[in-house]
N, C-alpha and C positions, 0 to 999 in steps of 0.2 A: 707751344713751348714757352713763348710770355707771359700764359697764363698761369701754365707749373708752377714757373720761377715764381711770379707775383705768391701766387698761395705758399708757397714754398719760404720765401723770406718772412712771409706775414705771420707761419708758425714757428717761426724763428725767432720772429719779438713778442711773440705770445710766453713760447718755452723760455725766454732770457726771463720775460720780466718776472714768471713765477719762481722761478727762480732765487731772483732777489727775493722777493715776498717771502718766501719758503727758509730763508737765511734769519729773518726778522720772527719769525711766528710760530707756534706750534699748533697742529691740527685740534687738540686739546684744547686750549685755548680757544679757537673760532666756533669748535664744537659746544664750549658753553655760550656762546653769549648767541648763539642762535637761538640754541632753548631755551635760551631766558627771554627771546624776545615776544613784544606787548602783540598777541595777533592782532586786534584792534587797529592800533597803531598803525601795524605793515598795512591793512584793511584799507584804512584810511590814506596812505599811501600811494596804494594801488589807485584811487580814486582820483589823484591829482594825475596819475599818466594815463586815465583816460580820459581826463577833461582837455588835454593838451590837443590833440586831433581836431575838437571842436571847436579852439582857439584857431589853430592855424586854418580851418575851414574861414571863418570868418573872416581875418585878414587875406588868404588868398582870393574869396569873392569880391573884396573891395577892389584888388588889382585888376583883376580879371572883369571886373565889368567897367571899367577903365579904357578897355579896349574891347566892348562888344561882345565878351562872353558871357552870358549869362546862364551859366550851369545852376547855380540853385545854391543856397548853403546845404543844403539835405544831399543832394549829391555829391557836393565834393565831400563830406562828411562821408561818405562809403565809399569813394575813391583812396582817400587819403586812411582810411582803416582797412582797406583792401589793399592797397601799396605795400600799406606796413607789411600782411603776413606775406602777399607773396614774395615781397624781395628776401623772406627769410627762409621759404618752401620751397619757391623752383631753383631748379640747378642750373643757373643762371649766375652771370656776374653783374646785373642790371641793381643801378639801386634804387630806393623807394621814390625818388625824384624820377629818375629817368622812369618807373612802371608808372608815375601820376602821369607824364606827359604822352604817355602814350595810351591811357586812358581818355585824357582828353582830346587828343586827337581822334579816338578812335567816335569818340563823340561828333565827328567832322568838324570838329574846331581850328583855331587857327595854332599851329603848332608853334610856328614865329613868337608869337605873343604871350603863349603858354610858360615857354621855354623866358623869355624877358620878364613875364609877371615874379615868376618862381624866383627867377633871381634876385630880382629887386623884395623880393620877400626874404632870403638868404641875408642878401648885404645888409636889408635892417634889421635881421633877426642877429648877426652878429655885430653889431652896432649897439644891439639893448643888451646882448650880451657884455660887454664891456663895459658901458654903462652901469648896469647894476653892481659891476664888480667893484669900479671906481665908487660910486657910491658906499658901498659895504666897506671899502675901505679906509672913507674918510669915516665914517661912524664908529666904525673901529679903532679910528685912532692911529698915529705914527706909533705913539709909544707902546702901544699894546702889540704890535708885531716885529719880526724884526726886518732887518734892511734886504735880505732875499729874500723875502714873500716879496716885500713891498715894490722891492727892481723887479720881479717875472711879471706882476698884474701892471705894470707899468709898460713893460716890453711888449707884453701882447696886447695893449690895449693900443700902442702906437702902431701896432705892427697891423693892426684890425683896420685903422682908421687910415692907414699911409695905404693898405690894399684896399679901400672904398676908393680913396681920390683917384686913384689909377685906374679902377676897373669901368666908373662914370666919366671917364675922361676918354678924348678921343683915341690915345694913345694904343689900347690893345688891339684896336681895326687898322690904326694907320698904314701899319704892311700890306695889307689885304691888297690896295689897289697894284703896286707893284708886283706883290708874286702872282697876283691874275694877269697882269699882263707879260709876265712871264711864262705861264703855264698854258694862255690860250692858243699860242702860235704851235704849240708840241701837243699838240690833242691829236693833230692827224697823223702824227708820227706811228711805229708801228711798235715799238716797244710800248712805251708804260701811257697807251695813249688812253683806255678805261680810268688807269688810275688816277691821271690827268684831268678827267673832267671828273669824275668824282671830285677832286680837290677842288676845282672851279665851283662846285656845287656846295661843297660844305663851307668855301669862303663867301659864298654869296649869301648861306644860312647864316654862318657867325657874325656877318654883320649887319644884316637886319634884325637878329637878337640882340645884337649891342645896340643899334637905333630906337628897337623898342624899349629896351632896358632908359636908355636916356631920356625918352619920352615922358618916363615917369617924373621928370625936372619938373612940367610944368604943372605938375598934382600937386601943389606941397601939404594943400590940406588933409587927401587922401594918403599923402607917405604917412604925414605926424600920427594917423588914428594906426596905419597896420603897424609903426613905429611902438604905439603905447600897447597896442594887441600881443606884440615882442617882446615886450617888457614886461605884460602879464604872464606869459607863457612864461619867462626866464623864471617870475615872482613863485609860480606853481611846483617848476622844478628847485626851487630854496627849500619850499613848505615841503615838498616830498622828503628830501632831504633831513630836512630840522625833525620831523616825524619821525622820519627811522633811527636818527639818532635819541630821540625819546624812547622808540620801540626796545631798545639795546641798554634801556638805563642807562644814558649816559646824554644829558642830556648838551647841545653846545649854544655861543649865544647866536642870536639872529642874524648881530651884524656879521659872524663870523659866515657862517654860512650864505648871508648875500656876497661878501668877499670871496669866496671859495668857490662856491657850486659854479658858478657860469665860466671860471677857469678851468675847472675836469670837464667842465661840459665842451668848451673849445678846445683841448686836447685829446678828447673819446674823438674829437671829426675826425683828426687826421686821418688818413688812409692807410695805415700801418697794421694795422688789426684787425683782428673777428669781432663789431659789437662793439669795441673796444675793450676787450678779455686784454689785462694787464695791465694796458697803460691807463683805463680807470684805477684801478685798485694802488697802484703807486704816483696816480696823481694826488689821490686821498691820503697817501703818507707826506707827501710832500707838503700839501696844502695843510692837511688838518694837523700832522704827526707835528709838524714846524711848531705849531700853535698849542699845543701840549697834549691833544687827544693821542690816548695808547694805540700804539700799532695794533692789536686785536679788536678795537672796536673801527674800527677807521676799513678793515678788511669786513669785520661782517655787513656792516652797513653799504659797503660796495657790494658784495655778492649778495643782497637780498633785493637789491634791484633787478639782476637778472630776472627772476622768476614774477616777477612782478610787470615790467618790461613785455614777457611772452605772453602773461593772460593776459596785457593789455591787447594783444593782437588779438585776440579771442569775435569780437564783435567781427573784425575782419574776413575770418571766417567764414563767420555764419552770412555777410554779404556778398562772396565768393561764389558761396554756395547757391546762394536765391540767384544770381546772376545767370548762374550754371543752367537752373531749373527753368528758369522762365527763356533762358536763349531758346528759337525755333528750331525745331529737328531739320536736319539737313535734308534739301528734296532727292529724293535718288535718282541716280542716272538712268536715261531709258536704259531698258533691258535688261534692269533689274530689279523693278517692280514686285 
C-alpha cells in the first residue's frame, strides 16, 4: 500500500508540473526546434553521458581499494553500466546505488564498506556539485543575474555543505547506542520480537557504515583526487549541456551553464519523480528562463536528454546479457536427470 501511495504522489508531481510547462508552451513550438536540432551536436552529447560511468568507475576504485577491495576499474565499469539499465528494467523499486552494492557484494565483498565508499563518493560528488555552481556564478558575475538565481544557488549550496558536516559527524549514529539498548531486552518478547532484532541488526549495519564513511578522514589525499574526478563528471554534464544548447541554435554562455547545470542536476535527485520527468524541465525555466533563454528552447533541450540518457544504458545491456550467457547452468536435481 506504501508503495501505491509513493508511485501514486510521484505521478502527481509529474502530471502538476507538466502541467505548468503546458500553460507556458505550445507543442508547435517544441515540435520545431527538435527538427531543427544539430544531430552531431546531440551525437556529441550523447558521448559525454557515456564517458560519465567511466568517471565515476575511477573514483569509486580509489575508495574502494582504500578498504581492501579491489574489483578492477574494468569491472566496476560493467557494474556501474549494468546498475544503470536494470534499475530502469526490473520492476523493482531498488536504485542504481542500491543494484551496485549488491553486485558487489555478490562479488563476496565487503558490503560495510561498499555501502561507506559509495557514500563518501555521493557527499563529494555533491560537494563539486556546488562548487562548480559557485564558481559559475562568480564568473558570471552579481550583476549579470538577478537576486533569486543568486539566493537559490546560494541556499543549496549551504544547504549541501551544512548536510556534509552532519552526516561526517558523529551525530547521525549517536541514537543507535540507546535504542539498542532499548530494543535488546524485548527481542524475547513474543510480539514484535523478529522485528526487533532485525532493528538490532540494521543499527549494528548503520553504524559500521557510518564508521567506515568517517574512515575516509584519514585519506585526505585520496578524497582531493575522487573530489577533482566529481568535478570532472559535474565539467562533462555543463559540456553535455552547453552542446545541446548549440544543437537547438541557440547557443548559452559557459559561465551560465557552469552556474545552472549542477542546480537541475541537484534537483532531478530529489525523490519526487520518474527520472526526474518535470521537475527537470521546470528547473530549466527557472534557471535558464530567469537568465533570458525562451521557454521553448529551455524544454527541448530538457527533453533531448531523456533519449540520450536511455542509449547511454545501451552498453549496459549488452553486459547484462554476457553475464546472463556465461553464468553456469543450474545442476539438476536428482531424479531428474
Amino acid at each position: 500500500m506504501k508503495k501505491i501511495l509513493i508511485n501514486i504522489l510521484k505521478l502527481a508531481v509529474i502530471a502538476l508540473c507538466f502541467a505548468l510547462i503546458a500553460r507556458k508552451i505550445s507543442l508547435r513550438d517544441i515540435a520545431a526546434r527538435l527538427a531543427g536540432a544539430s544531430l552531431p551536436l546531440v551525437g556529441a552529447a550523447w558521448l559525454t553521458i557515456l564517458l560519465e560511468p567511466m568517471v565515476m568507475a575511477f573514483k569509486w576504485n580509489i575508495l574502494l581499494r582504500e578498504k581492501g577491495i579491489n574489483l578492477g576499474v574494468r569491472r566496476l565499469i560493467r557494474i556501474i553500466f549494468a546498475s544503470n539499465f536494470l534499475s530502469v528494467t526490473l520492476p523493482t523499486s531498488l536504485g542504481a546505488d542500491a543494484l551496485r552494492l549488491l553486485m558487489v557484494r555478490g562479488a563476496q565483498q565487503s558490503l560495510t564498506h561498499a555501502a561507506g565508499s559509495l557514500m563518501a563518493d555521493r557527499i563529494l560528488g555533491s560537494l563539486a556539485i556546488v562548487t562548480l555552481s559557485l564558481l559559475g556564478l562568480v564568473l558570471v558575475g552579481r550583476d549579470a543575474l538577478d537576486g533569486r538565481l543568486q539566493a537559490s544557488i546560494l541556499i543549496v549550496a549551504l544547504l549541501v555543505i551544512g548536510g556534509t558536516v552532519f552526516l561526517v559527524s558523529p551525530l547521525p549514529v549517536r541514537w543507535v547506542p540507546r535504542l539498542r539498548r532499548w530494543a535488546a531486552p524485548r527481542t524475547g518478547a513474543r510480539t514484535p520480537a523478529a522485528a526487533l532484532r532485525w532493528l538490532c541488526k540494521a543499527l549494528d549495519k548503520a553504524e559500521a557504515i557510518h564508521d567506515s564513511l568517517r574512515s575516509f578522514g584519514a585519506h585526505r589525499a585520496r578524497l582531493a583526487q575522487v573530489f577533482l574526478l566529481n568535478f570532472s563528471a559535474q565539467g562533462l554534464r555543463v559540456l553535455q549541456i552547453g552542446l545541446l544548447f548549440c544543437a537547438v541554435r541557440h547557443p548559452v554562455p559557459w559561465t551560465q551553464a557552469a552556474a545552472f547545470v549542477p542546480m537541475i542536476v541537484m534537483l532531478t535527485l530529489l525523490p519526487i519523480s520518474y527520472f526526474g520527468l518535470g521537475v527537470k524541465e521546470n528547473a530549466f525555466f527557472y534557471f535558464f528562463g530567469r537568465a533570458g533563454v525562451p521557454n521553448p528552447i529551455c524544454l527541448a533541450v530538457s527533453l533531448i536528454t531523456y533519449p540520450l540518457i536511455l542509449g547511454a544504458m545501451l552498453p549496459g545491456a549488452v553486459f547484462v546479457l554476457l553475464d546472463v550467457l556465461r553464468r553456469p547452468a543450474a545442476t539438476p536435481l536428482p531424479g531428474r536427470q
